[in-house]
Structure formats: structure tokens, C-alpha cells
C-alpha positions as CSV (number, residue, x, y, z in Angstrom):
1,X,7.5,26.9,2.6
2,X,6.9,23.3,2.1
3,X,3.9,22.2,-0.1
4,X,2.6,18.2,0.3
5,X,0.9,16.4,-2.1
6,X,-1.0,12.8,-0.7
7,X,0.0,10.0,-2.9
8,X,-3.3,8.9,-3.9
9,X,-3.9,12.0,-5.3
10,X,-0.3,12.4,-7.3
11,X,-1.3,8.3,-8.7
12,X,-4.8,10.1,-10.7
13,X,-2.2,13.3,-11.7
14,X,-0.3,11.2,-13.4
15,X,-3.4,8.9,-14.3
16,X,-4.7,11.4,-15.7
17,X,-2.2,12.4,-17.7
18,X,-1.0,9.7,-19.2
19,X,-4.1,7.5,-19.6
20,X,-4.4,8.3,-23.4
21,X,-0.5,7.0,-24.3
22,X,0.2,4.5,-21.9
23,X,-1.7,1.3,-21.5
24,X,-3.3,0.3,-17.7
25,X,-4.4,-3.1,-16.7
26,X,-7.2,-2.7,-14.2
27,X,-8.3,-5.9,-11.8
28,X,-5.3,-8.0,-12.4
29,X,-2.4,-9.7,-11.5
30,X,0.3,-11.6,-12.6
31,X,0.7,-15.0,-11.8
32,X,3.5,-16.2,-13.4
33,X,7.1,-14.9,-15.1
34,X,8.9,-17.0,-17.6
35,X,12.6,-15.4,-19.2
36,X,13.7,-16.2,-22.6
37,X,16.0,-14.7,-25.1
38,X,12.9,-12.9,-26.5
39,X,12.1,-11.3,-23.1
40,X,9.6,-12.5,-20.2
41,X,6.3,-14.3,-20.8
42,X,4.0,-13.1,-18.3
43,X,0.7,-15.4,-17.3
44,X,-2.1,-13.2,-15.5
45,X,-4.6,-14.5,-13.3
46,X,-7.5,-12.9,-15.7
47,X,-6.4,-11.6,-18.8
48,X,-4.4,-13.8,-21.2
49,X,-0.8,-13.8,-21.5
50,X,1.8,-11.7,-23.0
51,X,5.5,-10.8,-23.8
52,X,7.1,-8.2,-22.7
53,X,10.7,-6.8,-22.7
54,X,11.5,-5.6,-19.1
55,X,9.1,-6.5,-16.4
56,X,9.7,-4.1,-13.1
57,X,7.6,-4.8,-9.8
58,X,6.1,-1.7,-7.7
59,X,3.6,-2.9,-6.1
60,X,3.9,-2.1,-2.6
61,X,5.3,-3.9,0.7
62,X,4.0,-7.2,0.2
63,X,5.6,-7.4,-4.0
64,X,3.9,-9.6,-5.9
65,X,5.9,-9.2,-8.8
66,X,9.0,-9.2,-6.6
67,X,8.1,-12.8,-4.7
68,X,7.5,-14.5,-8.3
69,X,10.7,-12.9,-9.5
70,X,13.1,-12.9,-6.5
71,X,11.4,-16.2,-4.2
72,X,9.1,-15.8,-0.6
73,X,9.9,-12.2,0.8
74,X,10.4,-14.4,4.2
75,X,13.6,-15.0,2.5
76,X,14.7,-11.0,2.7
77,X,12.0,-9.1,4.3
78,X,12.1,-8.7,8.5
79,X,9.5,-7.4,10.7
80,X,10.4,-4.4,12.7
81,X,7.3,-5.1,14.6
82,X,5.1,-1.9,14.3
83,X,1.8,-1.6,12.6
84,X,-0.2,1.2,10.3
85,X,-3.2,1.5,9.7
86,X,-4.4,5.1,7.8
87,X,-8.3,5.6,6.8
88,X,-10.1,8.6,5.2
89,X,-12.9,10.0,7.5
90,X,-14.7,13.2,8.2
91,X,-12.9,16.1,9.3
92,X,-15.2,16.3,12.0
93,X,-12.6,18.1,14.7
94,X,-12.6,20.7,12.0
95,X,-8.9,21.0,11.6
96,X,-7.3,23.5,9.6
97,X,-4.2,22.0,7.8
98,X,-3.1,20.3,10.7
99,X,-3.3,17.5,13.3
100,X,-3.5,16.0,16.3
101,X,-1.6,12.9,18.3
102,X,-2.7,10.8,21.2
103,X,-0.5,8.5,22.9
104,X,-0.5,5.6,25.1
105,X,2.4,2.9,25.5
106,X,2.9,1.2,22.6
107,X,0.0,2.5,20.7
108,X,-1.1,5.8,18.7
109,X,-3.7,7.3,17.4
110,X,-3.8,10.5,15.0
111,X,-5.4,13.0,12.8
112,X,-4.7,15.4,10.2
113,X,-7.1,17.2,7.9
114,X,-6.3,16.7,3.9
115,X,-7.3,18.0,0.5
116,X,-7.7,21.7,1.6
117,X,-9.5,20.4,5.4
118,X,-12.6,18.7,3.1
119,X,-11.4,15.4,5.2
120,X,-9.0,14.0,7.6
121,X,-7.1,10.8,7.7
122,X,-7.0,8.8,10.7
123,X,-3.5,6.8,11.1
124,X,-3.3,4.5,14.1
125,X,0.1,2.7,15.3
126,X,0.5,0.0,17.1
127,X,3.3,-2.4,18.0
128,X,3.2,-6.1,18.0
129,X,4.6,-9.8,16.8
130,X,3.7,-10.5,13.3
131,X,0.2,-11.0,12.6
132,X,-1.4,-13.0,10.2
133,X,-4.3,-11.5,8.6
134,X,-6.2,-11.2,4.9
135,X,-4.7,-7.6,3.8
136,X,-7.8,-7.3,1.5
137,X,-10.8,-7.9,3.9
138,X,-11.8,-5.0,5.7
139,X,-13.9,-6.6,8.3
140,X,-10.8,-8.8,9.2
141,X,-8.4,-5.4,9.5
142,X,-11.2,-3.5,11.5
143,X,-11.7,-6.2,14.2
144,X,-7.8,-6.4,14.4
145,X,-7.8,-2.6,14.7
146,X,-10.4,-3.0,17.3
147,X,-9.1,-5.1,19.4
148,X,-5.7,-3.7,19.6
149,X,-6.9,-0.4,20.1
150,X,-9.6,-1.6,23.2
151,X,-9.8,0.4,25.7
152,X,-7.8,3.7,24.3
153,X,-9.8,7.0,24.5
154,X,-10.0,9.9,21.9
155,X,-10.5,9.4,19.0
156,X,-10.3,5.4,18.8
157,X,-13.7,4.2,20.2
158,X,-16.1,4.0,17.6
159,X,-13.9,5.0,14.5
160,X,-14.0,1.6,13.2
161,X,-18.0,2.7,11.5
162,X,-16.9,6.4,10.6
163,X,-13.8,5.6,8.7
164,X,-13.9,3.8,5.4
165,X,-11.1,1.5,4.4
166,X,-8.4,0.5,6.3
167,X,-5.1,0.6,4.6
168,X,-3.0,-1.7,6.9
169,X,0.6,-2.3,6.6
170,X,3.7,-3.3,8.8
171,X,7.1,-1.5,9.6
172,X,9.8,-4.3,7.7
173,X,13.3,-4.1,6.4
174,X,14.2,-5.2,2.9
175,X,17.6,-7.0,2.5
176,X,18.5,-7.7,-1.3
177,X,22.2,-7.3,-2.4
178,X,20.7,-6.8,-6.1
179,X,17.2,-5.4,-7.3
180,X,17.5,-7.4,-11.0
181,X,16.9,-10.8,-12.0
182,X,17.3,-10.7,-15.1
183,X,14.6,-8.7,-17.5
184,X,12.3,-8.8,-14.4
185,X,13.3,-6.3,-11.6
186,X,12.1,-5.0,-8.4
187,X,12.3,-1.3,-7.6
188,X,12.6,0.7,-4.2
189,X,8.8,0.9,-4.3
190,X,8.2,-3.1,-4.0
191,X,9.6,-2.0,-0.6
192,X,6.7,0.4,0.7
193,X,3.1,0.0,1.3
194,X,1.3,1.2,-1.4
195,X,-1.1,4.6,-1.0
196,X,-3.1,5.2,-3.8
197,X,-6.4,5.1,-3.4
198,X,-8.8,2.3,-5.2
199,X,-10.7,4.3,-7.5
200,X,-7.3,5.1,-8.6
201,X,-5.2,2.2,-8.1
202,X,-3.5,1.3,-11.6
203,X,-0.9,-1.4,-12.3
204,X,1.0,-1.2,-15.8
205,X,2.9,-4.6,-16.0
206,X,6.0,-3.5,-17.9
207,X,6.1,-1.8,-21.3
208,X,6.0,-4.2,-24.7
């Protein structure tokens, strides 16, 4: 028997758990990366700046911390041309640790029930050229979402007002011949879209 666990909901376990011991930086980001002998000086776009000893960037597909220490992820990251998007709704079709898939060319639409059936997550694929688009405006990602998805049934019409936030992401491939540069590093997550939900969305910089 296989037993699942959604991301969001391992990233408050292990919130949880290590809240009191390890420090979390809420509503920031860095801005800047500077090496020395001493370690890396890192600038953030809120809080004032500090020193660390290894800096490692896992902060999803589109790396912050990996573009400031490796250069423009144009440089190594290539479209495979398929877009997600995954939202939390009700489990109004009242499935029971399952789900359901509609398909048309090019496009689909499904849903699976999630923490014990109390909800259901909506995912909806779609292929196309790249897109340029605000990954933190919801209205912008919604009006994408419904326009791409005009004129498929089930369960696409409408689900735009009964699903919360979009997480949107694309299909890419990451080239790198090395993960390191220097104290600052990217790891295999700087290479996936991040999951965890807001209310639990954490980012520890590095450790001093």
C-alpha cells in the first residue's frame, strides 16, 4: 500500500517542528549575493543585510537565489511548452480518495479529492509557446486560465470563482554541468515549482 502526503502539508510538519530551533524569514527576498573569504554577504529587499556561510537556493522553478548566483535562467532553463495550473476548491463531486480526468487535444482538466476528501484540487494542463505573465497576480493567471480553457466542458466553465489561488507553473528542463558557485548553491529543488501553500510558505536563507 502506498500512502501520499501533499507538499504543502509536509512544508507546516516540518514547520512545525522545527520552528522553535531554526530561524524563518517571512515576506522576503534576497536581492543581492556578495562572496568573500568570510562567506557571502547577502542584501534582502526588506530586512537588513547579513553574513552567512553557505547560502543554498530552493525556491522553486523560477530560482531567485539560483539567477543571482548562477546568471538569467534563459541561460540554462528550456521550455518544454506545457503548462500547470493546480487550485484548492470544494470537493463538490464528492470524491472518495480519488479522481477524475477530462481530455481534449492539447488541453486537460482534473480532480482529485485531498486531506481525507474535505477538498479537492483542481489541476488543469495545457500546452503552448511561452507565455509572459505576472506569476504573483491572480487575476492575471485566471484570465490566462480562462481563455485557454474557453470553450472546454466539465468541470472548466466557471471554476475560475470556485477555486482559490492558482498555482501556475510551466514544464522546463534545467541544464547546469555544476549546482555550486562557490558558498552559494542551487539544489535540485530550484528546479521544481514550488507547492507549499501561503499560510505556510517559509524561506530560511542559509544557516549563520
Amino acid at each position: 500500500m502506498r500512502f501520499g502526503i501533499l507538499r504543502g502539508d509536509l512544508a507546516c510538519i516540518l514547520y512545525e517542528h522545527t520552528r522553535h530551533h531554526v530561524e524563518y524569514v517571512f515576506d522576503d527576498s534576497i536581492t543581492s549575493l556578495t562572496e568573500d573569504p568570510q562567506g557571502v554577504r547577502v542584501a534582502f529587499e526588506r530586512g537588513g543585510p547579513r553574513r552567512f556561510d553557505l547560502v543554498v537556493g530552493a525556491d522553486g522553478l523560477h530560482s531567485n537565489v539560483r539567477a543571482l548566483a548562477f546568471g538569467p535562467e534563459s541561460r540554462f532553463v528550456k521550455e518544454m511548452g506545457l503548462y500547470c495550473a493546480i487550485f484548492t476548491t470544494a470537493n463538490h463531486l464528492g470524491l472518495d480518495h480519488t479522481g477524475q480526468l477530462y481530455n481534449t487535444p492539447g488541453k486537460l482538466v482534473g480532480m482529485y479529492s485531498a486531506r481525507g476528501n474535505t477538498e479537492a484540487k483542481a489541476a488543469f494542463y495545457f500546452g503552448s509557446p511561452p507565455l509572459s505573465y505576472d506569476r504573483r497576480d491572480t487575476g492575471q493567471q485566471k484570465k490566462l486560465l480562462a481563455e485557454a480553457f474557453a470553450g472546454v466542458g466539465w468541470e472548466a466553465p466557471g471554476c475560475w470563482t470556485r477555486c482559490g489561488t492558482p498555482r501556475t507553473s510551466t514544464s522546463t528542463r534545467s541544464a547546469r554541468s555544476t549546482w555550486t558557485a562557490g558558498r552559494p548553491a542551487g539544489s535540485r529543488c530550484s528546479g521544481t515549482p514550488p507547492a507549499a501553500p501561503r499560510r505556510c510558505r517559509a524561506w530560511a536563507p542559509a544557516w549563520p
